[in-house]
C-alpha positions in Angstrom: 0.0 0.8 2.3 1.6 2.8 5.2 -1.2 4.5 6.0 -2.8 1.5 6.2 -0.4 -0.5 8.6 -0.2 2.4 10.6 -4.1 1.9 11.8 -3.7 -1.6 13.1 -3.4 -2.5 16.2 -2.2 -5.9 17.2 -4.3 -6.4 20.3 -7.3 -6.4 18.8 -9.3 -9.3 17.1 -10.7 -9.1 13.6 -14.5 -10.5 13.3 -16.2 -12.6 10.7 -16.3 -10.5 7.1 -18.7 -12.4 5.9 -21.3 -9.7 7.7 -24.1 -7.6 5.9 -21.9 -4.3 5.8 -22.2 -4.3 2.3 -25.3 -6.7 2.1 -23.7 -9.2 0.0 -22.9 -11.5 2.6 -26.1 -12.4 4.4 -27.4 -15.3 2.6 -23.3 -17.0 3.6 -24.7 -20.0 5.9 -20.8 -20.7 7.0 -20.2 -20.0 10.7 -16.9 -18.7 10.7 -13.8 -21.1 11.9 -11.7 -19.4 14.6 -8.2 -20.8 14.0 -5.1 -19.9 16.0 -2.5 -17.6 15.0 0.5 -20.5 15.1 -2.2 -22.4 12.2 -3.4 -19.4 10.1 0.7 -18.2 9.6 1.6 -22.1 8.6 -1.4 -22.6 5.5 0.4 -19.1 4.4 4.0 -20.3 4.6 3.6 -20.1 0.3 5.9 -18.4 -2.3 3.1 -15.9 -3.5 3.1 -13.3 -0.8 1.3 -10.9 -2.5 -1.4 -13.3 -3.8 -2.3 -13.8 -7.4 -2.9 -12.0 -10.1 -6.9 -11.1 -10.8 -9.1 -9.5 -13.1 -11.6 -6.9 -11.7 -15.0 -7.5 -12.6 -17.1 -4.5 -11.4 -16.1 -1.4 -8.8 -19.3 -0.1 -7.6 -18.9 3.3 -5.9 -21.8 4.0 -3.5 -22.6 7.4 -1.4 -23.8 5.9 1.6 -25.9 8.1 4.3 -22.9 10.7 3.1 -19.9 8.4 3.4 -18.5 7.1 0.6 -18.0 3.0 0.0 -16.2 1.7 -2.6 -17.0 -2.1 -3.6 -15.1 -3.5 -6.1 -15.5 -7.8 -6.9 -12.4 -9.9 -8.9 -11.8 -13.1 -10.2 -9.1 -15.7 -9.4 -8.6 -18.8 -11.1 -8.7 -22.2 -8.6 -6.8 -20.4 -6.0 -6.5 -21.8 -2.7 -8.3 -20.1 0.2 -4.8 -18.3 1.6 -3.7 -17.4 -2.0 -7.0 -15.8 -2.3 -7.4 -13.7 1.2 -3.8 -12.7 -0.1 -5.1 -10.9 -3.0 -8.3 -9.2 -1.6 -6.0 -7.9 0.7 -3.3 -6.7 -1.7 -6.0 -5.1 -3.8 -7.7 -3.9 -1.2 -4.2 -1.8 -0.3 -3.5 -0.7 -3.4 -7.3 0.6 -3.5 -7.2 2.6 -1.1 -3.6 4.2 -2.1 -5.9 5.2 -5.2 -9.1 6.4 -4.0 -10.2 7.9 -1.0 -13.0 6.2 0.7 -14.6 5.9 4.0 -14.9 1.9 3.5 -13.3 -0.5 1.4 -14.5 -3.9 -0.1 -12.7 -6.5 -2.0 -14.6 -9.6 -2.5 -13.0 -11.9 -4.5 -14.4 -14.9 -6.8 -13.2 -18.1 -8.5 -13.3 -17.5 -12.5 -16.1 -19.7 -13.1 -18.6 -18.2 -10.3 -21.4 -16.3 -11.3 -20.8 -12.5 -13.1 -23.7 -10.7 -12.3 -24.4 -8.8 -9.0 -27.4 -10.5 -7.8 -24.9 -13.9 -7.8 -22.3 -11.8 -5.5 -23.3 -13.7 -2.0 -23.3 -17.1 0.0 -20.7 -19.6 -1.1 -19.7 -17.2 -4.5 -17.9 -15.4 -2.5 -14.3 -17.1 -2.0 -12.7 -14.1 0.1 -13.9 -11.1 1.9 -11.8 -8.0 2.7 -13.4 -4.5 4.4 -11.3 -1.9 5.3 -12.4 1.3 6.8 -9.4 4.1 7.7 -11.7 5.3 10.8 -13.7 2.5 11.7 -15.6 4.2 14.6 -17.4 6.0 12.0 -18.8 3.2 10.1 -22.0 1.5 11.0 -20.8 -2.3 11.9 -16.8 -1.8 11.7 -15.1 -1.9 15.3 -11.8 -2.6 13.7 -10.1 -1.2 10.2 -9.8 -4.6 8.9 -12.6 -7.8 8.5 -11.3 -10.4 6.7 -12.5 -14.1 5.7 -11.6 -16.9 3.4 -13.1 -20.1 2.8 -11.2 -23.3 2.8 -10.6 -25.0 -0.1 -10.8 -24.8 -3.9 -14.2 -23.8 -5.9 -16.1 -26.4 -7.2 -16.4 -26.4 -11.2 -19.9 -24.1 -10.9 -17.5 -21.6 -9.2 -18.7 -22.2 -5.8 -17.1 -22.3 -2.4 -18.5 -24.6 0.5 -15.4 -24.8 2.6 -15.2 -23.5 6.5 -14.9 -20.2 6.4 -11.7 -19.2 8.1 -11.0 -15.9 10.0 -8.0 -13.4 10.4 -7.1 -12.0 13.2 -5.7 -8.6 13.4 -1.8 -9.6 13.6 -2.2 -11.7 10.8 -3.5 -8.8 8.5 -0.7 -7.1 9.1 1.6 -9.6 9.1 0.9 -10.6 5.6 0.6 -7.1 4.2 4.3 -6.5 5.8 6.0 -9.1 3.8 4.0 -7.9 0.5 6.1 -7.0 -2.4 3.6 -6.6 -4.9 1.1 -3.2 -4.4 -0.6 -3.6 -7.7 -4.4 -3.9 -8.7 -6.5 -6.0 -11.1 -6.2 -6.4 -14.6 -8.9 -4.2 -15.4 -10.5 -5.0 -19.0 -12.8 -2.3 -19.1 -10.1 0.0 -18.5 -7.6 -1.4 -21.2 -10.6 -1.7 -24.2 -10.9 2.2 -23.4 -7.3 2.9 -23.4 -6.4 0.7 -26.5 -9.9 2.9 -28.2 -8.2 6.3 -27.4 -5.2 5.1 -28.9 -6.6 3.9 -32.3 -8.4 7.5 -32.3 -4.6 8.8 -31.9 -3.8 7.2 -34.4 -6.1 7.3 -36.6 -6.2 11.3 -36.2 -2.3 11.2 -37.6 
C-alpha cells in the first residue's frame, strides 16, 4: 500500500474510470458527475473506512501486447456508492501488494447483478478502480489511479442507474491513508480448494 501512495501526486486530476481500458465499460451511458473535493470527503464521512467486505467472483489475468493486466470483479451486497468505491479501492491495494502487474482492475458489483462476463458493463458495474504503477506506459492511463462510483443503491435486478461520480487524485489518497483494513475478497474458489486438500490430508492419515 506504500508503494502505492508513494505514486500519487496530489496535483493532478483523476479522469472518468468508466473508460474502455479494459473494454468493460463502453456500453456505461453515464456522463461522469464532477463533484468538488469539500462534497466527495462529506458522502465519505462513514464508519467503514476500508469499505465492506466482498466476495470475488472471477480474476482474469490477461498478457496484453506484453504487459500484464490483471482484472478481477466482486460482489457487494446493497452498498452505497462511497462504501463501494471504498472497497474497489482497498482491494485493489491489497492486489497489487500480491501480484505484480502492469494494470490493475477492480470492478465491483451489487450481489444480485449479473455473474457472467458478457454482463460485466453499463449500469452492472457499481464501482470502477484501475491502477497502473507506471501509468506512462499504459495505453489510456495518464494517472496511476481512475476511479468512479455511481450514486445510489442497485435496483433489485442488480443494476446501477445513479450519476456516476468521480475521484479526484487527493481523494484516492486520502481515503487509502485512513484505511485500516488491507485485506482481499472472500475468495470461494480458493477456500473449496483449500478445504479439498485438507480432506485429502486427512483422509491420507
Amino acid at each position: 500500500m506504500k508503494a502505492i501512495l508513494s505514486k500519487l501526486r496530489p496535483s493532478k486530476r483523476l479522469v472518468i474510470v468508466l473508460s474502455a481500458a479494459f473494454g468493460v465499460s463502453a456500453a456505461s451511458g453515464g456522463a461522469a458527475v464532477y463533484v468538488g473535493r469539500e462534497r466527495i470527503l462529506t458522502s465519505f464521512a462513514e464508519p467503514s473506512t476500508s469499505g465492506l467486505e466482498c466476495t470475488a467472483l472471477r480474476t482474469l489475468k490477461l498478457d496484453h501486447k506484453g504487459q500484464r493486466w490483471i482484472r478481477l470483479h466482486v460482489k457487494t451486497d446493497r452498498a452505497s456508492g462511497p462504501e463501494r468505491i471504498r472497497t474497489a479501492l482497498r482491494v485493489a491495494g491489497a492486489l497489487a501488494g500480491k501480484e505484480k502487474a502492469d494494470l490493475y482492475q477492480v470492478v465491483v458489483l451489487d450481489a444480485a447483478g449479473p455473474e457472467d462476463r458478457a454482463g460485466v458493463r453499463g449500469a452492472a458495474i457499481g464501482a470502477e478502480v484501475l491502477f497502473a504503477p507506471e501509468p506512462r506506459n499504459v495505453s489510456g492511463m495518464d494517472e496511476p489511479f481512475r476511479a468512479s462510483y455511481k450514486a445510489g443503491t442497485a435496483n433489485a435486478a442488480g443494476m446501477f442507474h445513479g450519476k456516476a461520480v468521480t475521484l479526484q487524485l487527493d481523494d484516492v489518497r486520502a481515503l487509502m491513508a485512513k484505511m485500516a483494513d488491507r485485506s482481499m475478497c472472500i475468495d470461494p474458489g480458493a477456500t473449496e480448494a483449500a478445504n479439498a486438500a485438507a480432506a485429502g490430508e486427512n483422509a491420507g492419515h
